[in-house]
N, C-alpha and C positions, 0 to 999 in steps of 0.2 A: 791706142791712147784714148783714143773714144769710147772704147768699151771699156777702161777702168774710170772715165766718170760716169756712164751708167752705174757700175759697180759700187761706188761712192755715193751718190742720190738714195739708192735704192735702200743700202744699210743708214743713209743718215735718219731716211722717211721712217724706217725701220723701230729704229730706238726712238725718234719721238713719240712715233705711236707708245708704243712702253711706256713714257708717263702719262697719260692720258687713262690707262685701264687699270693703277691703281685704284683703291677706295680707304676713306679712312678706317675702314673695319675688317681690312686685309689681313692675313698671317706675312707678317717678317715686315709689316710697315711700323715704323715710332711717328706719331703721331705728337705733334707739338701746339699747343695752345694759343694764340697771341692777340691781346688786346692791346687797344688803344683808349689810355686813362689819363685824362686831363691834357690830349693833344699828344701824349708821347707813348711812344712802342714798349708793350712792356709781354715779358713771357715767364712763366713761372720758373723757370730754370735759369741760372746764369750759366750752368754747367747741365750740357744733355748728355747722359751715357747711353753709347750702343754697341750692343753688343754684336758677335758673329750673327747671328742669326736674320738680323733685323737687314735687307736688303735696301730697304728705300725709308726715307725721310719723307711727312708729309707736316707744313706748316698751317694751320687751319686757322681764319676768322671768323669771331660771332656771323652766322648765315646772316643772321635777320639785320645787320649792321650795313653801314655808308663807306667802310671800309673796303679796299680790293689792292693787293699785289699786284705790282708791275711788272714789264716784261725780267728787270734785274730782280724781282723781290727776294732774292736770296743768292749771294754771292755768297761761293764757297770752293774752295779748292778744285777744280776743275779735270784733275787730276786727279781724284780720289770721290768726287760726286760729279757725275754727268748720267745722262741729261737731265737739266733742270729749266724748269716751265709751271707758268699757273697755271691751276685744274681748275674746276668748276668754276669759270665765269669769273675766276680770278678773285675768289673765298678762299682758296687753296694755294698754294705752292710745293712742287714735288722734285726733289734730288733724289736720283737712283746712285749709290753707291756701287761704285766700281774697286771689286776685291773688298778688302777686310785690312787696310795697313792702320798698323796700331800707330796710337797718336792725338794730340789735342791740334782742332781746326777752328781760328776763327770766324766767324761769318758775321755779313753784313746783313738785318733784315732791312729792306723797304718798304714803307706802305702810303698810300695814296687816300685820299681824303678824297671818297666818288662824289658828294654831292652836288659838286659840278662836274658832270661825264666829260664835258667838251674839255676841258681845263682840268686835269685832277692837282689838286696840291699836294703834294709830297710833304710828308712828317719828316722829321729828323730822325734817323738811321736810328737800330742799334745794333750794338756789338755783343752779342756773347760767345759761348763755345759748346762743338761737340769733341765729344772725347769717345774714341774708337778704341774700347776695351775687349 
């Protein structure tokens, strides 16, 4: 019993590292845009298509921005995107897809107002969709 929770740690440390050595300039990542205009979450897509190929999902903010993703900053079927975690300093957010099941997913983005580190304010959510074509 003890050695299948080693077994368990070991693969869980495993796959986080895995999001972590994404880059936005990878083969097989979609890269996603998302600004915050006039207080509110906005991303050029209502609808993101990905296709086979594209392995991981990366959500990106303006770098030079007061903006950061939270530890949730992207709910999304857990079941079909794991693991998912901010990347750089929390500018990023990354969901590695697991398999290819064709389908429309909706997600929740969250983003946090850093200009006070201690206290972040949370923006109001948004909702769009990926579509697994």
């Amino acid at each position: 019993m003890k050695r299948c929770a080693w077994v368990v740690v070991a693969i869980s440390l495993a796959l986080c590292g895995c999001v972590d050595k994404t880059s936005s300039g990878a083969a097989g990542v979609r890269n996603i845009e998302v600004k915050v205009e006039g207080g509110r979450i906005v991303v050029p897509e209502e609808r993101v298509v990905v296709k086979a190929d594209i392995g991981t999902i990366m959500w990106n903010l303006p770098p030079d921005g007061k903006f950061l993703f939270p530890r949730d900053g992207i709910v999304i079927d857990p079941g079909n995107f794991s693991p998912c975690a901010p990347t750089k300093g929390g500018q990023s957010f990354t969901c590695v897809k697991r398999g290819h099941r064709l389908g429309h997913y909706k997600y929740i983005v969250n983003v946090n107002d850093g200009k006070t580190p201690l206290k972040p304010l949370p923006l109001p959510p948004l909702d769009p969709w990926v579509d697994n074509e």
